[in-house]
C-alpha positions as a Markdown table, in Angstrom:
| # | Residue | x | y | z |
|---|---|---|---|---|
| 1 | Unk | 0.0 | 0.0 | 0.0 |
| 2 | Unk | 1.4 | 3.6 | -0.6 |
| 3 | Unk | 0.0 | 6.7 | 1.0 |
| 4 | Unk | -0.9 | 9.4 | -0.8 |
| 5 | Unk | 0.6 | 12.8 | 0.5 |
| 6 | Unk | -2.8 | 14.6 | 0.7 |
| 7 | Unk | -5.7 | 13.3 | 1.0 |
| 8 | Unk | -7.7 | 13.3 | -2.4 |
| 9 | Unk | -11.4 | 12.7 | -3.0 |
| 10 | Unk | -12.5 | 10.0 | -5.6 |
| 11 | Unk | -13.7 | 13.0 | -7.7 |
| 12 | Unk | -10.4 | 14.8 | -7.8 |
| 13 | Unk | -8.3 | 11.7 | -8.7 |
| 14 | Unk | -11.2 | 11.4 | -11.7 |
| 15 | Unk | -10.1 | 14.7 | -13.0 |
| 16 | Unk | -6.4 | 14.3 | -12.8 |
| 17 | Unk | -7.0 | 11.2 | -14.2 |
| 18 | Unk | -9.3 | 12.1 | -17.7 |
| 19 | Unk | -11.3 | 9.8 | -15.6 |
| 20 | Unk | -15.8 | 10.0 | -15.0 |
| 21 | Unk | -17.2 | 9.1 | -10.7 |
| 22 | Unk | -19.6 | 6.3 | -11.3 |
| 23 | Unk | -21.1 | 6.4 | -7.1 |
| 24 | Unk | -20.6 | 8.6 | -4.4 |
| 25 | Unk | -17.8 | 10.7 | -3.7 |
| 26 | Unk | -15.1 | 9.0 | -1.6 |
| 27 | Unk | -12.2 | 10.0 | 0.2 |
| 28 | Unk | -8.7 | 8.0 | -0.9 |
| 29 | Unk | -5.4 | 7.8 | 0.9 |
| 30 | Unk | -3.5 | 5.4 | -0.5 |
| 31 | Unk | -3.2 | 3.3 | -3.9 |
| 32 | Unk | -3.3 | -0.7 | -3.0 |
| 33 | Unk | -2.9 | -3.8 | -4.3 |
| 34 | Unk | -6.1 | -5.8 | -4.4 |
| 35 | Unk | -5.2 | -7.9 | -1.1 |
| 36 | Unk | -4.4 | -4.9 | 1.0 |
| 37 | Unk | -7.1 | -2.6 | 0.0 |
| 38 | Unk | -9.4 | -0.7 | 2.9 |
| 39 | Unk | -12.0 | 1.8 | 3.1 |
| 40 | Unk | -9.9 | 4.3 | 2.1 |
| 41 | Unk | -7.8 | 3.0 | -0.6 |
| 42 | Unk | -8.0 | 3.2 | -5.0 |
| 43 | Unk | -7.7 | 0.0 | -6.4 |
| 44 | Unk | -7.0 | -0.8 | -10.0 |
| 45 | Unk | -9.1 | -3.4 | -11.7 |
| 46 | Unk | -8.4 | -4.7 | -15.0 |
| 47 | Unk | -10.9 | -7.7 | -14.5 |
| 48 | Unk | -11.6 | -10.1 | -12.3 |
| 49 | Unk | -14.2 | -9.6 | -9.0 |
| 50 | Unk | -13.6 | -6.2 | -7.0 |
| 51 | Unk | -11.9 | -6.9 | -3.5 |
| 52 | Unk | -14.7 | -6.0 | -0.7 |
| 53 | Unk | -12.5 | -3.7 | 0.5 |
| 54 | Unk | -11.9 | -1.2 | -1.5 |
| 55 | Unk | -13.2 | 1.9 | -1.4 |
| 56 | Unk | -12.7 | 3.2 | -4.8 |
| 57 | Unk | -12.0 | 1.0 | -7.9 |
| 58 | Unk | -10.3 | 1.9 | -11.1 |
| 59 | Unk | -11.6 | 0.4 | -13.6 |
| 60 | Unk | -13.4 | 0.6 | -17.1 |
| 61 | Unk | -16.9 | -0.2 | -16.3 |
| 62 | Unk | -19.1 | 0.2 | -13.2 |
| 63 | Unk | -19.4 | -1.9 | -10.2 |
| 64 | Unk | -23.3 | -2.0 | -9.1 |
| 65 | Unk | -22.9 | -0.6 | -5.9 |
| 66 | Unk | -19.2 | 0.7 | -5.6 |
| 67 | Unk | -17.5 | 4.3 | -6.6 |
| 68 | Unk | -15.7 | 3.9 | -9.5 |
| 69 | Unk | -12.9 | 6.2 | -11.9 |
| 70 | Unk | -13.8 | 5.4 | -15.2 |
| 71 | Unk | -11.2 | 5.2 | -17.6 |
| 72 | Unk | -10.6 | 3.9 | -21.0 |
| 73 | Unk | -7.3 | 2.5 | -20.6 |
């Protein structure tokens, strides 16, 4: 897992990212691997089932349920 230096909100990262929210806003303070993700962490998922987890998911379609960044590639 690796901390962010500040604190960013799932809509933020979206923007820096070229990235749409799918789901509520969510506040993220660290990037994770899927087996160490929390509450406040961004996961990347390229496919596969999301990790429980998670609180935010990367990812190029939306998880029923979750807050997602959208992005093509």
């Amino acid at each position: 897992m690796k901390l962010l230096p500040v604190p960013r909100t799932a809509a933020t990262i979206a923007t820096l990212v070229g990235g749409t929210l799918a789901g509520p806003d969510r506040l993220v303070a660290a990037v994770a691997g899927i087996d160490e993700a929390d509450a406040e962490s961004l996961v990347f998922l390229d496919h596969g089932a999301a990790p429980e987890g998670a609180g935010v998911l990367l990812c190029r379609a939306p998880w029923a349920g979750r807050t997602c960044i959208l992005v093509a590639d």
